[in-house]
VOGUMI-742967 format. One line per 8 residues: number of its first residue (from 0); their letters; for each residue x, y, z of C-alpha. Coordinates in steps of 0.25 Angstrom, whole numbers, padded with zeros to 4 digits. Example, Ala and Ser with C-alpha at 12.3 -4.5 7.8 and 13.67 -1.06 7.14 Angstrom:
0> AS> 0049/-0018/0031 ~ 0055/-0004/0029
//
This chain:
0> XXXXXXXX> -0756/-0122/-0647 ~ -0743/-0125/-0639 ~ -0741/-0138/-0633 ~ -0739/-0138/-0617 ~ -0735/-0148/-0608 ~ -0739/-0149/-0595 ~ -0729/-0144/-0583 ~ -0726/-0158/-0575
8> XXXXXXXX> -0718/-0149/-0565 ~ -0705/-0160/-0570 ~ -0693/-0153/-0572 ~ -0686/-0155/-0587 ~ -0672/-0158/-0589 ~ -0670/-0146/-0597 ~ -0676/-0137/-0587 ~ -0667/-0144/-0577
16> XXXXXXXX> -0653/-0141/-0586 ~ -0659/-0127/-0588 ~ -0660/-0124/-0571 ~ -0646/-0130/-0569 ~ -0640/-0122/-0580 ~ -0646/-0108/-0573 ~ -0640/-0113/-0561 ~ -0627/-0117/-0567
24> XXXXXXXX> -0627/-0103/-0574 ~ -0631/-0095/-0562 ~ -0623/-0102/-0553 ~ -0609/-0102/-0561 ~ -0612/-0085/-0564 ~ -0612/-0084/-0550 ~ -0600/-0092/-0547 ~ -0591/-0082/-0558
32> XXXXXXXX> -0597/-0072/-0552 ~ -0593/-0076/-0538 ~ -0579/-0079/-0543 ~ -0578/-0065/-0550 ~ -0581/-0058/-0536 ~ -0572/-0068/-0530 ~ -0561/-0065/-0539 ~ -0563/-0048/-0536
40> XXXXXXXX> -0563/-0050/-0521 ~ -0550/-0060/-0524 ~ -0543/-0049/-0532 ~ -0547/-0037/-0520 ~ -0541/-0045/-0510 ~ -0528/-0048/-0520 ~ -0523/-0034/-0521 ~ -0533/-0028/-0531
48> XXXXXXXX> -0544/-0024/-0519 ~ -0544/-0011/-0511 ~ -0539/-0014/-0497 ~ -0546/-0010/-0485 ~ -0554/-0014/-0474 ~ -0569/-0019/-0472 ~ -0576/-0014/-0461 ~ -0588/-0028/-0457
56> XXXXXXXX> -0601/-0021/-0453 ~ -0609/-0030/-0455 ~ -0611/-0046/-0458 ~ -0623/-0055/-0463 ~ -0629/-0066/-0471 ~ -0638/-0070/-0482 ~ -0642/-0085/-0486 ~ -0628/-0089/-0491
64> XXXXXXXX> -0618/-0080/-0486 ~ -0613/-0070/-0476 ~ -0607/-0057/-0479 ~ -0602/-0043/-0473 ~ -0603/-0030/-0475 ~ -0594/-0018/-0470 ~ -0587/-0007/-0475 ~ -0573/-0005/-0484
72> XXXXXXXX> -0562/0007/-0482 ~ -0550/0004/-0492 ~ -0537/0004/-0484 ~ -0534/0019/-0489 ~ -0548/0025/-0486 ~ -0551/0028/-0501 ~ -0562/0015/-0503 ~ -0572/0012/-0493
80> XXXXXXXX> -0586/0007/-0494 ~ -0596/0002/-0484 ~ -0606/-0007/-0481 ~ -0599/-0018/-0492 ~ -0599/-0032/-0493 ~ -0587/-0041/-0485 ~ -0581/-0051/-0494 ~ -0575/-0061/-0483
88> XXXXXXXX> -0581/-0054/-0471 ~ -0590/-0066/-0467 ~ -0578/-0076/-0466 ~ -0569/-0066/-0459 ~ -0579/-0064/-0448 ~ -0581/-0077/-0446 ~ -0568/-0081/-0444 ~ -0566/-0071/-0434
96> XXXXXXXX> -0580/-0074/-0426 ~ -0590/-0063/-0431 ~ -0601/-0074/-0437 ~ -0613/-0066/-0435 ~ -0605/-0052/-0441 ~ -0597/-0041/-0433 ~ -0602/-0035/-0419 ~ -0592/-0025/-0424
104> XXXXXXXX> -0585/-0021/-0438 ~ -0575/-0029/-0444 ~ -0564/-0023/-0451 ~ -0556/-0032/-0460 ~ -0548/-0030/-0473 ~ -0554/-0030/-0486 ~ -0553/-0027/-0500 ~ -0564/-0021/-0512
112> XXXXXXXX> -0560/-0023/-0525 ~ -0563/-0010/-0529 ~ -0568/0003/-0523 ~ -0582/0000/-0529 ~ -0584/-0013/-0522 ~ -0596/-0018/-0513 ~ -0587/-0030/-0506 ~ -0575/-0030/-0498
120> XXXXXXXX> -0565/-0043/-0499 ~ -0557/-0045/-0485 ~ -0543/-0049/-0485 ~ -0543/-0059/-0474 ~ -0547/-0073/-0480 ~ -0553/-0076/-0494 ~ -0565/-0071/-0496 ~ -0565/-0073/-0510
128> XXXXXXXX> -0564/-0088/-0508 ~ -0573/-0091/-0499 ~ -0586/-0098/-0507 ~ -0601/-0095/-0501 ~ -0612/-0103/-0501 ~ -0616/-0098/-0514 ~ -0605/-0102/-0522 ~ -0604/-0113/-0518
136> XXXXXXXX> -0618/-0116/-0519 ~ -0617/-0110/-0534 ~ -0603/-0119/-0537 ~ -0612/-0132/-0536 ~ -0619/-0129/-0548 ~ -0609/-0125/-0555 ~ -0599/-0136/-0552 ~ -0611/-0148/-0552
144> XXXXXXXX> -0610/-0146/-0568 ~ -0596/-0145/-0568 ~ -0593/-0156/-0561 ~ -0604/-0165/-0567 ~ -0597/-0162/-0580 ~ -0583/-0165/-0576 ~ -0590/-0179/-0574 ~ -0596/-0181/-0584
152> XXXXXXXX> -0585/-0178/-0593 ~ -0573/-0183/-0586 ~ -0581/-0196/-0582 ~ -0578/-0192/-0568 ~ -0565/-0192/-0558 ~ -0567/-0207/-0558 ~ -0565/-0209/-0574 ~ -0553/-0200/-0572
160> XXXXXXXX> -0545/-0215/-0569 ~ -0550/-0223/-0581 ~ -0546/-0212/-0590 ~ -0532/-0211/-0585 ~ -0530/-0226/-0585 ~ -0536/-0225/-0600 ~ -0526/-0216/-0604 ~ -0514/-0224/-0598
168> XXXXXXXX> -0519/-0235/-0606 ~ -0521/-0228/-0617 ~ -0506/-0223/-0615 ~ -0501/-0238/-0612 ~ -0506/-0243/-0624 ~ -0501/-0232/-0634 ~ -0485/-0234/-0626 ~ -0488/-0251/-0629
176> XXXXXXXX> -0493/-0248/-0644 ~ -0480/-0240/-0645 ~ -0471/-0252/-0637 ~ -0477/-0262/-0647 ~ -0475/-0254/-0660 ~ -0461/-0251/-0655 ~ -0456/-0266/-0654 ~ -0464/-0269/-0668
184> XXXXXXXX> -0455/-0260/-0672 ~ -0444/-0266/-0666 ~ -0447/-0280/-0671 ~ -0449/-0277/-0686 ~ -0436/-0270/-0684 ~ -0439/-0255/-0687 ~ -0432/-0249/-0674 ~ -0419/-0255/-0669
//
């Protein structure tokens, strides 16, 4: 028969690395996947998007953002879809005084990146740029490690002085050797 050992309820160090590895993991897939949908709204914007205008029906929230909804007619009629997502809208309304969403539509422009899309990008501001609460709440993670490492190997921002002021020494000493070598020479007579 196998041998058990009784659960103390302690948490192991391996099982510690394990949990913050998924976290790292999940967190940094969600991050490229974030900076890929960033990057297609980017390039709709940019010239590579179908122009048009977005039609702001509607406004709301969930636990760590706000978004809007409304509806998209390309600037020649051909593409229009409804009822999709506003990239953008949030901040744009709120700079204009509509906090709790529109009494009345909204019309700005906006771009999809293909006719197929679900979300419009609006053209005023940077929507693309501007971090929620989830990315930034999945950038710690991801940058703890990173940092931590940079310490750990670098010896910090704090080491950077002692290993310049090495290195001048180190410098100092090879031009003296060489000073000292010359005038040897000098002395027995081999250079003039």
């Amino acid at each position: 028969m196998a041998r058990t050992r009784p659960d103390s309820g302690a948490i192991s160090l391996s099982g510690l690395l394990n949990f913050c590895a998924v976290i790292f993991l999940v967190c940094a897939l969600f991050l490229f996947i974030d900076v890929r949908h960033r990057m297609t709204g980017y390039r709709a914007v940019h010239g590579q998007g179908i122009q048009g205008t977005v039609t702001v029906t509607d406004c709301g929230s969930h636990l760590i953002n706000t978004y809007c909804t409304g509806d998209f007619t390309s600037a020649d009629g051909r593409v229009s879809r409804s009822e999709i997502r506003v990239n953008g809208g949030p901040e744009l309304l709120g700079e204009t005084g509509a906090h709790g969403g529109p009494t009345v539509p909204v019309h700005l422009p906006a771009v999809l990146s293909d006719a197929d899309a679900d979300e419009a990008w609006t053209l005023q501001g940077n929507p693309w740029m501007r971090l929620g609460k989830a990315q930034v709440l999945a950038l710690v993670p991801v940058a703890a490690p990173v940092v931590v490492l940079w310490i750990l190997l670098r010896g910090g921002a704090g080491n950077r002085r002692q290993r310049i002021d090495r290195v001048r020494l180190i410098q100092s000493r090879r031009t003296h050797r060489r000073e000292i070598a010359h005038l040897r020479k000098i002395r027995r007579g081999r250079i003039s």
